[in-house]
Residue frames relative to the residue before (quaternion, step in Angstrom):
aa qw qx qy qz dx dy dz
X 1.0000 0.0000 0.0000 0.0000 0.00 0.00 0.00
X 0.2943 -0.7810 0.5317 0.1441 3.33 -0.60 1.25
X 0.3226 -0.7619 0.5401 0.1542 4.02 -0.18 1.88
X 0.8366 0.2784 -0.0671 0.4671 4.12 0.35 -0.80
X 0.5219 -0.5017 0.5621 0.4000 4.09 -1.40 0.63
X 0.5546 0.4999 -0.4644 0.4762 4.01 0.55 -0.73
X 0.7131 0.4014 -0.3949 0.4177 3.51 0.25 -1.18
X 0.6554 0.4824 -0.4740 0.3363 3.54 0.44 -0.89
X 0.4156 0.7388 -0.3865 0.3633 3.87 1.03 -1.19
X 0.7014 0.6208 -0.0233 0.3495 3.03 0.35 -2.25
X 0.6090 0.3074 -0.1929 0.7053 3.86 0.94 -1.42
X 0.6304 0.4362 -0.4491 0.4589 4.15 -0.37 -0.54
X 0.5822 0.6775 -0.2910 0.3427 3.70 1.08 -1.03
X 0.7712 0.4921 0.0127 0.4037 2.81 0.92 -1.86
X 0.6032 0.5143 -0.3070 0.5267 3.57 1.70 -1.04
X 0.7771 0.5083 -0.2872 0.2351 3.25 0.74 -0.92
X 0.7459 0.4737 -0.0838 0.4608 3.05 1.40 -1.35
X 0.8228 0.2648 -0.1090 0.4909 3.32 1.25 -1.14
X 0.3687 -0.7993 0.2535 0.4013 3.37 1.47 -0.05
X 0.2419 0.8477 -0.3881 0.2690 3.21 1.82 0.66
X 0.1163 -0.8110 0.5524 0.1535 3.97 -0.48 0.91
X 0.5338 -0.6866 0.4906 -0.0541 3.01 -0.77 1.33
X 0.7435 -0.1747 0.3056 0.5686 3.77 -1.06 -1.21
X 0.4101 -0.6273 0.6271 0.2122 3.18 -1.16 0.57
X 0.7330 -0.4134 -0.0748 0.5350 3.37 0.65 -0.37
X 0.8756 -0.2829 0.3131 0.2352 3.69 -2.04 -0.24
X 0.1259 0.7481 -0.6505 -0.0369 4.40 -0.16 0.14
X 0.0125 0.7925 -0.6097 0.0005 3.36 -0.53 1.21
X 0.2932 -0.7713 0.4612 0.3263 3.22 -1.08 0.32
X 0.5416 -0.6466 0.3837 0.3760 3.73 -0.68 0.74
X 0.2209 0.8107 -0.5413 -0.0308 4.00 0.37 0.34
X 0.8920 -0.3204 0.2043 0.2449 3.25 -1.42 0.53
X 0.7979 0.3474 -0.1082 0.4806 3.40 1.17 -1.20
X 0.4214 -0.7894 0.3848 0.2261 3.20 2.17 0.55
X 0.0984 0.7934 -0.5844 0.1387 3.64 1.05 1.06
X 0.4935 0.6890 -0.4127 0.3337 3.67 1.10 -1.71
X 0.7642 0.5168 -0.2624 0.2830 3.34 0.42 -1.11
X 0.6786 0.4382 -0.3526 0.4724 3.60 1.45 -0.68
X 0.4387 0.7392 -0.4189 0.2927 3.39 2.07 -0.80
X 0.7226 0.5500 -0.1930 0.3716 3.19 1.19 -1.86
X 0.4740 0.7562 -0.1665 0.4193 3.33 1.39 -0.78
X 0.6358 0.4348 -0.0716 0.6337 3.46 0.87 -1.56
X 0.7412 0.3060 -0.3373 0.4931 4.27 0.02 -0.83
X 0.8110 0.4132 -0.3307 0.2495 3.56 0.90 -0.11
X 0.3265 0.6815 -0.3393 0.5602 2.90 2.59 0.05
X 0.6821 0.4013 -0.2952 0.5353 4.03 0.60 -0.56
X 0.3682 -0.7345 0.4754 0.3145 3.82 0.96 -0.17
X 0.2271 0.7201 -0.5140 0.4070 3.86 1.49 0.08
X 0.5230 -0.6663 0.5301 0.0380 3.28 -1.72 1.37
X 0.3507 0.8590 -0.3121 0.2043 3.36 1.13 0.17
X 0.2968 0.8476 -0.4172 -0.1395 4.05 0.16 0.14
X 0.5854 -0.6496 0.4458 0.1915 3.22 -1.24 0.80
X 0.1111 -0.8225 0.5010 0.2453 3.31 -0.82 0.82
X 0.1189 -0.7073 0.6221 0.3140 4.09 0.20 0.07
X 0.2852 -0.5639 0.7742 -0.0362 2.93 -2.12 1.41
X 0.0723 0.6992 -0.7113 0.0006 3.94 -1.04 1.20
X 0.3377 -0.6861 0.5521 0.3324 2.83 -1.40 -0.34
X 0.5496 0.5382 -0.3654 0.5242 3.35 1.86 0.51
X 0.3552 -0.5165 0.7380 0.2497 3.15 -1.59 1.62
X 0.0479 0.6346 -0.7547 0.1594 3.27 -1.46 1.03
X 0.3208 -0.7336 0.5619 0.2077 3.41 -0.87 0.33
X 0.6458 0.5146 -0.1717 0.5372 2.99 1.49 -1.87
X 0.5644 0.6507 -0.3985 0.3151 3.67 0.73 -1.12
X 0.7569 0.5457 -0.1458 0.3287 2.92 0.87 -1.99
X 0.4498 0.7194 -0.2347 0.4744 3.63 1.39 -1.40
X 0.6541 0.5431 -0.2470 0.4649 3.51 0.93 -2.09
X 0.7186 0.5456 -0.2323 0.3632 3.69 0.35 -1.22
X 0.5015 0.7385 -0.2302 0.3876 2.70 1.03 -1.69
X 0.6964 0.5598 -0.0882 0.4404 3.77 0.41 -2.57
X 0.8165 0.3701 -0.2174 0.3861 3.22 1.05 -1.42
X 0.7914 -0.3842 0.2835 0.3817 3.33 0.85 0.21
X 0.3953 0.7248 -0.3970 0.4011 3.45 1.34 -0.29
X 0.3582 -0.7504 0.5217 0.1907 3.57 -0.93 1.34
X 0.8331 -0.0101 -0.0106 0.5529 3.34 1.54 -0.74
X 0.1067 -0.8118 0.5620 0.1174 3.83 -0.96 -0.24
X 0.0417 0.7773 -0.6277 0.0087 2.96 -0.82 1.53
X 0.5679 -0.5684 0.4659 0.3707 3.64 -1.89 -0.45
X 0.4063 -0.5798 0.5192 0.4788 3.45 -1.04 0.06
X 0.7478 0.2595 -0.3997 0.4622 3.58 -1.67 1.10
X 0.3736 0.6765 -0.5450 0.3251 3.55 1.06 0.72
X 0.5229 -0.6393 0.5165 0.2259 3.82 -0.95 0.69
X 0.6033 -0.7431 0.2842 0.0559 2.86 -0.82 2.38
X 0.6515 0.4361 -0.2874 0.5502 3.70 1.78 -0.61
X 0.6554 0.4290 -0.3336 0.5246 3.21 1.21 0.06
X 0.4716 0.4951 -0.4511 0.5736 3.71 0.88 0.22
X 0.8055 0.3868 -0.2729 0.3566 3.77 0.29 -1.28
X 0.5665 0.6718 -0.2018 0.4325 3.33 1.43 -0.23
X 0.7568 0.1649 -0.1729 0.6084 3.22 1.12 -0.91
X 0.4529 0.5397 -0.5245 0.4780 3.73 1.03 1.20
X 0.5869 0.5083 -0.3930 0.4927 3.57 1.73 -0.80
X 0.4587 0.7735 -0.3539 0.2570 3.33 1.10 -0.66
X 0.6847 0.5732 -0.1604 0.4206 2.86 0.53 -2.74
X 0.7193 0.5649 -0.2027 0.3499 3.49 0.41 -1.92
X 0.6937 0.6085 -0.1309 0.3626 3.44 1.25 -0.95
X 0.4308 0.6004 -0.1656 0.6531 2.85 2.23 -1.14
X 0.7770 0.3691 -0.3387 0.3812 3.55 -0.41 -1.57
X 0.7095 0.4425 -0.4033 0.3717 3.78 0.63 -1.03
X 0.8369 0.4200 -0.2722 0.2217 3.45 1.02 -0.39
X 0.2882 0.7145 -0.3653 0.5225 2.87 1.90 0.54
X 0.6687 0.5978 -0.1713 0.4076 3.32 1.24 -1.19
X 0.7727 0.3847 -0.1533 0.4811 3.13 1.12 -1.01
X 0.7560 0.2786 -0.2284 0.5465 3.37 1.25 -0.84
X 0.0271 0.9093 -0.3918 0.1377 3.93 0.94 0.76
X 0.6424 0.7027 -0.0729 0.2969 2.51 1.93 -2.03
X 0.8017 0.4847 0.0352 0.3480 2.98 1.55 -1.48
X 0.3725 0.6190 -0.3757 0.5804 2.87 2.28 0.65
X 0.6501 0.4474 -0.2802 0.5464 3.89 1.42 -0.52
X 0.0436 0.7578 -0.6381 0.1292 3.64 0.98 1.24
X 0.3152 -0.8129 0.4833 -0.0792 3.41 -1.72 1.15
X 0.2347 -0.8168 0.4304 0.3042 3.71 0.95 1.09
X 0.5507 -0.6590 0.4433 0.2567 3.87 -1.16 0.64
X 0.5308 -0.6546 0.3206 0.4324 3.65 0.03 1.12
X 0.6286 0.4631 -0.4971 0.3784 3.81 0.72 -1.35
X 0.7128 0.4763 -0.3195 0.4037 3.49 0.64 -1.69
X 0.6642 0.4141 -0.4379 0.4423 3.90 0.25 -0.19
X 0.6832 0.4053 -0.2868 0.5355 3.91 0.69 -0.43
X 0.5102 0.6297 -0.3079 0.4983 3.63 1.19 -0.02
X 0.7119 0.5624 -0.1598 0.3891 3.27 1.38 -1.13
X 0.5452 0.6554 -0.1067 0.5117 2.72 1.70 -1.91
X 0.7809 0.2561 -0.3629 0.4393 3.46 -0.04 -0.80
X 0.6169 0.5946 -0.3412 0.3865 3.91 0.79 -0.82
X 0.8513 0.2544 -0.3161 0.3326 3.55 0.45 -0.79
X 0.3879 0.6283 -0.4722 0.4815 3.24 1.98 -0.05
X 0.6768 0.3567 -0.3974 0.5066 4.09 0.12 -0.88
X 0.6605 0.2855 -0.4765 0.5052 4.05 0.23 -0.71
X 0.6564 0.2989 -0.5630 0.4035 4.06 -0.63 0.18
X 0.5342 0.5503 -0.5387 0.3487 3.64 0.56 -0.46
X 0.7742 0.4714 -0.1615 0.3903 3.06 0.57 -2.40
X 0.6184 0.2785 -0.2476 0.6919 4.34 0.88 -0.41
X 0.7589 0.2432 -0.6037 -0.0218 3.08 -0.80 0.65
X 0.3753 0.5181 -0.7423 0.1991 3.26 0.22 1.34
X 0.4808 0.5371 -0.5068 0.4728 4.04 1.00 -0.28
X 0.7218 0.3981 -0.4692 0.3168 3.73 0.34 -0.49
X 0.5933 0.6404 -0.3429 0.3468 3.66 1.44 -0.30
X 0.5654 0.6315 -0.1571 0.5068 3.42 2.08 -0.83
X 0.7680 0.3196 -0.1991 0.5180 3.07 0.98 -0.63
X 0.6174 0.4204 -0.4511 0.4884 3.63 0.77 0.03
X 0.5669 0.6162 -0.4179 0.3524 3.39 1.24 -0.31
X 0.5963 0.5649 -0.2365 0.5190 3.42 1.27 -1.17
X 0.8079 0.2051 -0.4004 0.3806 3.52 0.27 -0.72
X 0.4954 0.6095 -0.5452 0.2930 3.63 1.03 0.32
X 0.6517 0.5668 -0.2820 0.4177 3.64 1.10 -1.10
X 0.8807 0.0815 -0.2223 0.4104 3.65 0.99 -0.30
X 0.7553 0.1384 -0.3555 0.5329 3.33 0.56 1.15
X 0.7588 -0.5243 0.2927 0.2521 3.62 -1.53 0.29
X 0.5779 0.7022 -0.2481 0.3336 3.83 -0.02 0.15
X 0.6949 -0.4521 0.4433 0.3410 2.70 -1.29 -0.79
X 0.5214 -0.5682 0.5114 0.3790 3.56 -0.84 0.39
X 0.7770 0.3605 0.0021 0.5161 3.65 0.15 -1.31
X 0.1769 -0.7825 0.5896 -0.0938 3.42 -0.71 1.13
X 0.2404 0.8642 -0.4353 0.0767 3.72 -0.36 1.03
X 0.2778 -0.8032 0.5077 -0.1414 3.79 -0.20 0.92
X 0.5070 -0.5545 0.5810 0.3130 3.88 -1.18 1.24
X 0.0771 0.7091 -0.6969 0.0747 3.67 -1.22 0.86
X 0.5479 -0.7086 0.4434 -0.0324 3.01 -1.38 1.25
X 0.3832 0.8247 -0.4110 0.0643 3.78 0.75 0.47
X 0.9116 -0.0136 -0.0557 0.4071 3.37 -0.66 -0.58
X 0.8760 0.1722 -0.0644 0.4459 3.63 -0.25 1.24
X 0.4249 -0.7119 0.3294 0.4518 2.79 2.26 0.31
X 0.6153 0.4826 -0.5677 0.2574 3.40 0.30 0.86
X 0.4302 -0.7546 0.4482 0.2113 3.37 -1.34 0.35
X 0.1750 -0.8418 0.5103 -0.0164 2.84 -1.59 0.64
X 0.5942 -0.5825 0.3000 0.4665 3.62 -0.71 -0.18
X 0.0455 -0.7691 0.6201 0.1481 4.09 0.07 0.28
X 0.4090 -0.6297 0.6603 0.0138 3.21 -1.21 1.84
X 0.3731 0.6832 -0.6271 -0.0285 3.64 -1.51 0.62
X 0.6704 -0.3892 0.4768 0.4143 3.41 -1.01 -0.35
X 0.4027 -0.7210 0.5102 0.2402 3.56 -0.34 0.95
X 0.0676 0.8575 -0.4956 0.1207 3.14 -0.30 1.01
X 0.5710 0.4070 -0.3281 0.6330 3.96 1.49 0.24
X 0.6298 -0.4875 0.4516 0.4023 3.22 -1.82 -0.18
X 0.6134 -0.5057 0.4630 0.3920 3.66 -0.92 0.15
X 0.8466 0.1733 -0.2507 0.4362 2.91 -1.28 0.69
X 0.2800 0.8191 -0.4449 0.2296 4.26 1.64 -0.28
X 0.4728 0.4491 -0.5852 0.4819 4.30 0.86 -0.32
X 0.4068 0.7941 -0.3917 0.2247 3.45 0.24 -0.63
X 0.7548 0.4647 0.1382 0.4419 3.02 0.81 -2.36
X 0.6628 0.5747 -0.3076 0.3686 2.86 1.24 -0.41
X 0.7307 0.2788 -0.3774 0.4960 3.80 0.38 0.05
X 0.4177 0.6051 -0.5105 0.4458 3.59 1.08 0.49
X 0.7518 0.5498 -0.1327 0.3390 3.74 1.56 -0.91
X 0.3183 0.8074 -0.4341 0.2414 3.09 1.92 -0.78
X 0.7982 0.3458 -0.3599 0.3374 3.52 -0.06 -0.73
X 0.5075 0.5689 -0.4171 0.4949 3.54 1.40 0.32
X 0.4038 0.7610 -0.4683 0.1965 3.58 0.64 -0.36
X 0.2817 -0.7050 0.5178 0.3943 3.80 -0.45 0.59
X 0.6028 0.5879 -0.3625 0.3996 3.91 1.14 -0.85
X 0.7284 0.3207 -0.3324 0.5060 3.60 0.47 -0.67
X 0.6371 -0.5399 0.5372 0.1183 2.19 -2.32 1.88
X 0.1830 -0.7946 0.5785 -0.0203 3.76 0.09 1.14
X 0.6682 0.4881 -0.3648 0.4268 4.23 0.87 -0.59
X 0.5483 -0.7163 0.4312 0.0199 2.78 -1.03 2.24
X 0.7348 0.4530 -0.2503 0.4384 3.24 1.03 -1.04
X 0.5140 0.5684 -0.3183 0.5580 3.66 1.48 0.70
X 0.5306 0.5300 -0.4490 0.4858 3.84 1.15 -0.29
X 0.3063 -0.6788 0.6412 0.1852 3.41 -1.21 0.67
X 0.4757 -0.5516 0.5356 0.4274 3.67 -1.30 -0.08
X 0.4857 -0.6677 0.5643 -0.0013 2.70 -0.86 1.64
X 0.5413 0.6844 -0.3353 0.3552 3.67 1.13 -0.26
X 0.7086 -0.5319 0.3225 0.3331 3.75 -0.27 1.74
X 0.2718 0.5545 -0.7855 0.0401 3.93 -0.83 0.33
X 0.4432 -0.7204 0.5087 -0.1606 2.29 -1.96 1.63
X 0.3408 0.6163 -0.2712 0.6561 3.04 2.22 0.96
X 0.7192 0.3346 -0.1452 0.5913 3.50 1.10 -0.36
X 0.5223 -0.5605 0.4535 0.4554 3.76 -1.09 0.31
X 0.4131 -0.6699 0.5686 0.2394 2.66 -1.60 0.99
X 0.0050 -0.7196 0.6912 0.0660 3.93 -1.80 0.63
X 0.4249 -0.7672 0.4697 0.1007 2.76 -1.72 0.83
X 0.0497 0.8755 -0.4752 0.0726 3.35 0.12 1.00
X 0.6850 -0.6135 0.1623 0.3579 2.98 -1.69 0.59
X 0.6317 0.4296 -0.3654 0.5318 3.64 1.24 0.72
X 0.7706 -0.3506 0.1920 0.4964 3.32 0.92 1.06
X 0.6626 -0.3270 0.3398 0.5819 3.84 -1.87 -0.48
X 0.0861 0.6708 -0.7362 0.0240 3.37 -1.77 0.56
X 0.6310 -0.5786 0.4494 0.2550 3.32 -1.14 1.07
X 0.4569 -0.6756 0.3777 0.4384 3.80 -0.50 0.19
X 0.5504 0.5079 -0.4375 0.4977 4.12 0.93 -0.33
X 0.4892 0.5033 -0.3903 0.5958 4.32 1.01 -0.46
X 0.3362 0.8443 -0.2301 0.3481 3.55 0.56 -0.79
X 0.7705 0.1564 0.1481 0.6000 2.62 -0.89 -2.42
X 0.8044 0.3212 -0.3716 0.3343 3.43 0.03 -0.21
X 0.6300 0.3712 -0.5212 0.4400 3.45 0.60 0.66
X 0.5566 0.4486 -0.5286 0.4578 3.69 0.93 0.02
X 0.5084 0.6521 -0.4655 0.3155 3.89 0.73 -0.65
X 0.6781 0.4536 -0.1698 0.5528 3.40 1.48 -1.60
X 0.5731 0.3609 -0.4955 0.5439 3.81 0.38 0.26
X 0.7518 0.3640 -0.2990 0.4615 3.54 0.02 -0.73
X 0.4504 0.5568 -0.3645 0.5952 3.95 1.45 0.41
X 0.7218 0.2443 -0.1033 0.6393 3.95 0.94 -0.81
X 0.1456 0.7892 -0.5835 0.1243 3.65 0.56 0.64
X 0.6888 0.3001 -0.0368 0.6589 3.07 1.19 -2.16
X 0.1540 -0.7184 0.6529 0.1841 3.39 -1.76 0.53
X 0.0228 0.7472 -0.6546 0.1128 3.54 -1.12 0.92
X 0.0443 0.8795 -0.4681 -0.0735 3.18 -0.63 0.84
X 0.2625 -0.7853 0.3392 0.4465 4.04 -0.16 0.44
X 0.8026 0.2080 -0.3044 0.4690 3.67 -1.44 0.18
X 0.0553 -0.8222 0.5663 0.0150 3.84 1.14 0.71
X 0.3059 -0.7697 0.5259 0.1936 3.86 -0.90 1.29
X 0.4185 0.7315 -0.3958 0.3648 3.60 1.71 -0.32
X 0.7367 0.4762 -0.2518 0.4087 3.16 0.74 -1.17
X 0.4753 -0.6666 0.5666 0.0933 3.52 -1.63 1.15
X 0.6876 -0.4916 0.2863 0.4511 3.96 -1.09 0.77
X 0.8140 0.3238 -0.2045 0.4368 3.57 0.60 -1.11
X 0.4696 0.5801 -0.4334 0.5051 3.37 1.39 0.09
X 0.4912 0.6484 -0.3903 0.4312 3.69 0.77 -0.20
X 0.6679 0.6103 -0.0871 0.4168 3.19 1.00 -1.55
X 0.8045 0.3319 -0.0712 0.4875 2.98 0.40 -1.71
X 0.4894 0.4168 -0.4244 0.6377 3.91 1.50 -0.51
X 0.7465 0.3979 -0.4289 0.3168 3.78 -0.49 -0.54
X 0.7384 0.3614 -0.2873 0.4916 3.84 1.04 -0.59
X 0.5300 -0.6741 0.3590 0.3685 3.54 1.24 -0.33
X 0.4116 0.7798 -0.4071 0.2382 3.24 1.68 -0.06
X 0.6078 0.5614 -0.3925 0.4016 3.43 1.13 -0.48
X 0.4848 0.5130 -0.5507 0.4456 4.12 1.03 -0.40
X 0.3326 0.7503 -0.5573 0.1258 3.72 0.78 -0.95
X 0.7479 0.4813 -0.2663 0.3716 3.96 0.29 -1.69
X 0.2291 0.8977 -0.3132 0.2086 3.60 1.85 0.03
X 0.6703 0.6473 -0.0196 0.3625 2.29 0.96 -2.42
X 0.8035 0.3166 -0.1763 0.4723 3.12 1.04 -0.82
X 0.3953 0.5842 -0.4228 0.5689 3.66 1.64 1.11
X 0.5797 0.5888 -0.2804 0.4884 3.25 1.50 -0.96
X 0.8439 0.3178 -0.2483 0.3537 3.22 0.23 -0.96
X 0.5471 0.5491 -0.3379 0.5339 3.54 1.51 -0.37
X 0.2832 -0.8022 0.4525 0.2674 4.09 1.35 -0.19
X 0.1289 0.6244 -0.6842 0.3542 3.18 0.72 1.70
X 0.9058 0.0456 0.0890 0.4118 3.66 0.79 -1.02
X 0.3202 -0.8311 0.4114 0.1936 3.68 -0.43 0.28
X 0.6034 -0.6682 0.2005 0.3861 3.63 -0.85 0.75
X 0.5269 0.3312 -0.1866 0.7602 3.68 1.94 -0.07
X 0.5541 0.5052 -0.6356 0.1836 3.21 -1.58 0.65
X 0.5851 -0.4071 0.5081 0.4835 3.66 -1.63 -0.46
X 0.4599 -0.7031 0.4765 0.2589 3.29 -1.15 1.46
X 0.4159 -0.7306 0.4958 0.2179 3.35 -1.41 0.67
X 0.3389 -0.7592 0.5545 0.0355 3.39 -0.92 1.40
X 0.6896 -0.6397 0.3030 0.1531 3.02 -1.96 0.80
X 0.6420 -0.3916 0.2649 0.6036 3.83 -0.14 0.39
X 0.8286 0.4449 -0.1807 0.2878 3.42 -0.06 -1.10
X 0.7578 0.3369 -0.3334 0.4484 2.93 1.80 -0.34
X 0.3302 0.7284 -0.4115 0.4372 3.53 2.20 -0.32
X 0.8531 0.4009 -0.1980 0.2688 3.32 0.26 -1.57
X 0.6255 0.5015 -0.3172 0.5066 3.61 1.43 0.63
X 0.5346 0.5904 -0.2641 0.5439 3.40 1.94 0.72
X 0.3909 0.7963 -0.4301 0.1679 3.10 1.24 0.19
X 0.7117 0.5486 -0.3025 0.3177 3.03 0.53 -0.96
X 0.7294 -0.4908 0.1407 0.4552 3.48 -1.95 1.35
X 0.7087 0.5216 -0.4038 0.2501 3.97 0.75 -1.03
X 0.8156 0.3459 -0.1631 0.4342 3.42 1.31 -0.68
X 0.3250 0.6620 -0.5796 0.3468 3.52 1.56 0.28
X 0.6208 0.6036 -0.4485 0.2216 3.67 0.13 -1.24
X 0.7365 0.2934 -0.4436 0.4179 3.65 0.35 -1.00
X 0.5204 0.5139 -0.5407 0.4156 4.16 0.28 0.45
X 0.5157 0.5344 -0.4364 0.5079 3.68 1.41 -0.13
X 0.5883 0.4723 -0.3455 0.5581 4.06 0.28 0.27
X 0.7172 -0.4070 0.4178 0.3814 3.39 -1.99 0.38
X 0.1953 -0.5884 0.7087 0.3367 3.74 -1.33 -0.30
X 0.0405 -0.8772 0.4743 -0.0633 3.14 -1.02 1.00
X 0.5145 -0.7126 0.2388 0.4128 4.10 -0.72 -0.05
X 0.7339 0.0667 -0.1190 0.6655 2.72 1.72 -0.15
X 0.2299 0.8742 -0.4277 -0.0053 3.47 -1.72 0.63
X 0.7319 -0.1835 -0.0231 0.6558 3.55 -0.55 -0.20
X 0.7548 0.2689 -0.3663 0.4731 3.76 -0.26 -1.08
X 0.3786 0.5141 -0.5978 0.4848 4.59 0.35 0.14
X 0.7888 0.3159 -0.2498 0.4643 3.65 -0.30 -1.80
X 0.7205 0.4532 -0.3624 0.3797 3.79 -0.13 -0.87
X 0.8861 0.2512 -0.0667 0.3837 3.83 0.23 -1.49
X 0.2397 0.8614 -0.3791 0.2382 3.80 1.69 0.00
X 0.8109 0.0633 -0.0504 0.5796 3.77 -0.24 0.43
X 0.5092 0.6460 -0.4424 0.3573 3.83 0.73 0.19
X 0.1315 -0.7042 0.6712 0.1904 4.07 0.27 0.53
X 0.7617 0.3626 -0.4455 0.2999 4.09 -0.27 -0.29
X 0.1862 0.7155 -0.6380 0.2152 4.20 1.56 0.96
X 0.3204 -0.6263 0.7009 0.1172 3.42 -1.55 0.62
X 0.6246 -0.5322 0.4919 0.2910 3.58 -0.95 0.52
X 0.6607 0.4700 -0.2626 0.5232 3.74 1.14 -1.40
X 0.6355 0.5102 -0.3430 0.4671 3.80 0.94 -0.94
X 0.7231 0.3352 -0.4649 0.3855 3.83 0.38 -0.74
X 0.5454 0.6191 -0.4549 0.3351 3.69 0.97 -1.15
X 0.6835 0.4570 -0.3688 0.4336 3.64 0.51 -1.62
X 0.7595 0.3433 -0.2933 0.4682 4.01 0.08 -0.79
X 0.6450 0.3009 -0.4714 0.5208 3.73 0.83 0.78
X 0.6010 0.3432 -0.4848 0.5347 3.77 0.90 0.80
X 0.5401 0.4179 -0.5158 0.5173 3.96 0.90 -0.29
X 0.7074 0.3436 -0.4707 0.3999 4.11 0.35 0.33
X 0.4367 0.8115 -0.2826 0.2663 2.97 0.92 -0.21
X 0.7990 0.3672 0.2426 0.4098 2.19 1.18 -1.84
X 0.7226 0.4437 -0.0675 0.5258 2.71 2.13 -0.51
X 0.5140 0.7653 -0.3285 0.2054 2.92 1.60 -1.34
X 0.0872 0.7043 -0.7037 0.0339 3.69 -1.25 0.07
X 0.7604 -0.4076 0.3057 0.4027 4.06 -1.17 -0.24
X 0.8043 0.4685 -0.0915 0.3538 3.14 1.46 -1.20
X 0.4394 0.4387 -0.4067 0.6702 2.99 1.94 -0.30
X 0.4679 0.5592 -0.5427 0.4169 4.21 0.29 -0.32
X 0.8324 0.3173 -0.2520 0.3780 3.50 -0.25 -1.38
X 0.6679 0.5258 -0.4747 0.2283 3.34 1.16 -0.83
X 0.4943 0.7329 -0.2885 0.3679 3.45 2.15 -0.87
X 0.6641 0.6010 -0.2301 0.3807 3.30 1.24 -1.15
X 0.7117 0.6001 -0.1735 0.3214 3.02 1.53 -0.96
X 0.6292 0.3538 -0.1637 0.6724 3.39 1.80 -0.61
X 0.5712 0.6667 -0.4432 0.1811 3.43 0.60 0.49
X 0.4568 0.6829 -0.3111 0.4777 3.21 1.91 -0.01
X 0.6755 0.5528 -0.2427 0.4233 3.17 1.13 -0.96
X 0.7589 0.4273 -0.1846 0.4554 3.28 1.51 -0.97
X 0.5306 0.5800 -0.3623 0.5008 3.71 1.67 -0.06
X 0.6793 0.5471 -0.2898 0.3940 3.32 1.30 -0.15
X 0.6317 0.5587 -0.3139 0.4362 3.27 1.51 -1.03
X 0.4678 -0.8345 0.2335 0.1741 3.82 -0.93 0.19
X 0.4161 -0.7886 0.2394 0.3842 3.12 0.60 1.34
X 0.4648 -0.6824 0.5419 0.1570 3.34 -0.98 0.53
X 0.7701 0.2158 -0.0405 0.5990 3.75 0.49 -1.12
């Protein structure tokens, strides 16, 4: 345990120059003049793997949140239980080395055939559609406000983002609407008679969360329910405009894809790329993997689960890591091959 900022100086000193490892990680105390924060400030100015854990003795909600912003790997109370402190420091340490080692695999590389495969296809489909792309932008100009072209941060391979091109197919301004809708979601577990009491038991460790004390089994079950509303889908969506029906029911609106494809934001197979809000509730080791794989316009969970209203959230995730994991040229074409069948059928959710 490192007792002084000199000492910390001193260990950063020692990683850098002498390759000497030191602390694993940082216990700060949270004090008044909010030093932690320049502490945290300084270990990330050296670029040095170090995290800090801040120790208060204020429940704060806001406090915590504050830390949180600043960089703080963790946040605990004073009179927290010493095997549980050393545990989630084995944790941290366990994390950093594997980030370290598996770093590599965030710098995923599309296979030349499959990237020149792309190239020639979506260049001949914009050739060969675009007088259908002139029809349809006409149509959605004549019956609703906006823009022709609809584009949005997307999440694809390796967690990076990009622009995602479609046909405008909602009303303007429709992100908006969206947390007014949550309780429409087709993904969220919505049966009441499944919510546990959420009320503290005091037989069980205690956590702090962002709705106060909660028992750890309250907990797991409210992260279960985020990771239940990862994806949003909603049925008879009011967002959506007359010709957006149309063009969402035939798929004509992925159409502006083609032109992600060929810029190599995305490929003509892969695991479609999703919106911040829903990327950033996939983090974890079981569901990073299917962000290890092209993003694509169509694929396994399009051709397999299309027009079914009873998809689970756990079913699409699991059949965008079995491509992942699987993918190769021949499962491509075979994907390519039933996708006609599935752009016709009619989505349900």
């Amino acid at each position: 345990m490192i007792d002084s900022f000199e000492e910390v100086v001193l260990d950063i000193h020692k990683r850098k120059h002498f390759n000497k490892l030191q602390a694993t990680s940082i216990l700060c105390e949270m004090d008044t003049a909010n030093q932690y924060k320049n502490l945290i400030s300084y270990i990330n100015s050296q670029k040095v793997n170090l995290p800090v854990i801040v120790i208060t003795n204020q429940h704060n909600l806001a406090l915590k949140q504050e830390a949180f912003e600043a960089g703080a790997a963790d946040y605990f109370y004073y009179g927290l239980n010493l095997d549980d402190l050393i545990f989630r420091i084995d944790h941290l340490d366990q994390i950093k080395n594997k980030d370290q080692k598996q770093a590599y695999q965030i710098n995923y590389r599309m296979p030349i055939g499959k990237r020149l495969f792309d190239i020639m296809v979506s260049g001949f489909l914009l050739t060969l559609l675009s007088p259908l792309f002139l029809v349809i932008g006409l149509l959605i100009k004549l019956t609703s406000k906006g823009p022709v072209f609809y584009s949005s941060p997307r999440v694809g391979t390796g967690y990076k983002t990009f622009p995602f091109y479609k046909f405008r197919s909602m009303r303007v301004n429709a992100d908006h609407l969206l947390k007014d809708m949550q309780h429409l979601n087709h993904y969220a577990n919505t049966d009441q008679t499944k919510q546990p009491n959420h009320k503290a038991n005091k037989e069980q460790p205690m956590l702090f969360s962002d709705e106060g004390f909660i028992d750890e089994t309250a907990f797991q079950h409210l992260k279960q329910q985020e990771e239940e509303q990862a994806f949003v889908k909603f049925q008879n969506d009011p967002r959506i405009t007359k010709i957006g029906h149309f063009i969402r029911k035939t798929s004509i609106d992925e159409l502006p894809q083609l032109v992600n494809v060929l810029l190599g934001h995305m490929s003509i197979v892969g695991n479609r790329p999703l919106p911040l809000y829903e990327a950033e509730k996939l983090t974890s080791d079981m569901w990073a993997l299917r962000f290890m794989a092209p993003a694509g316009i169509t694929g396994l969970w399009q051709v397999t689960e299309r027009g079914k209203a009873s998809t689970s959230t756990d079913s699409r995730k699991l059949l965008d890591i079995t491509y992942a994991q699987n993918y190769s040229m021949w499962m491509d074409l075979k994907i390519l091959f039933k996708t006609p069948l599935a752009a016709i059928q009619q989505e349900k959710v």
